[in-house]
C-alpha angles and dihedrals in degrees: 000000000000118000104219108227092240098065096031084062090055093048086048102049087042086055090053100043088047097060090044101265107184118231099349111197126175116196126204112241102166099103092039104038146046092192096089135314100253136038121191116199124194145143138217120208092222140043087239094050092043084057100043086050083059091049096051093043093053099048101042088054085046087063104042090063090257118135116229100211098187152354123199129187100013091125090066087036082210104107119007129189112187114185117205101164111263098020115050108194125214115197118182139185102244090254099053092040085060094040102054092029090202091183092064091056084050095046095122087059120084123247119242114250106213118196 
């Protein structure tokens, strides 16, 4: 079964926003890159809850049929990508959030309106 990007990006952002998740954005890459449709973008305040964000992430999309294809820097729990395919998830400690400032980089891309 194929996740759609659309709705992988919804059970992401709910995963994120269940375990707390702080200003959570997604930003609509489909006309800019070819690197995935979808970047979310969030941030935890501590090392534990930027892990437990991961976690969440990782298992809802598990259980939605989507393939996680890779994680990268949970073990520092500073700075967290995690690639699903079409969404491709950026968790940061709050610090290091302020500090690259990822959605400046992105700033040609629209932000995703939730409901």
């Amino acid at each position: 079964m194929t996740v759609q990007s659309d709705e992988l990006l919804q059970i992401v952002v709910k995963a994120a926003d269940d375990k707390k998740a702080q200003n959570v954005v997604a930003l609509d890459l489909k006309n800019i890159s070819l690197v995935a449709d979808y970047f979310v973008i969030c941030h935890g305040n501590s090392d534990v809850q930027v892990q437990a964000i991961t976690t969440e992430i990782r298992k809802q999309a598990e259980m939605s049929g989507a393939r996680v294809r890779g994680i990268e820097g949970v073990d520092t729990g500073r700075w967290v990508l995690v690639d699903i395919g079409d969404v491709v998830v950026h968790i940061f400690h709050r610090e290091e959030r302020e500090y690259y400032n990822i959605e400046r980089l992105w700033s040609d891309a629209k932000v995703v309106e939730f409901v």
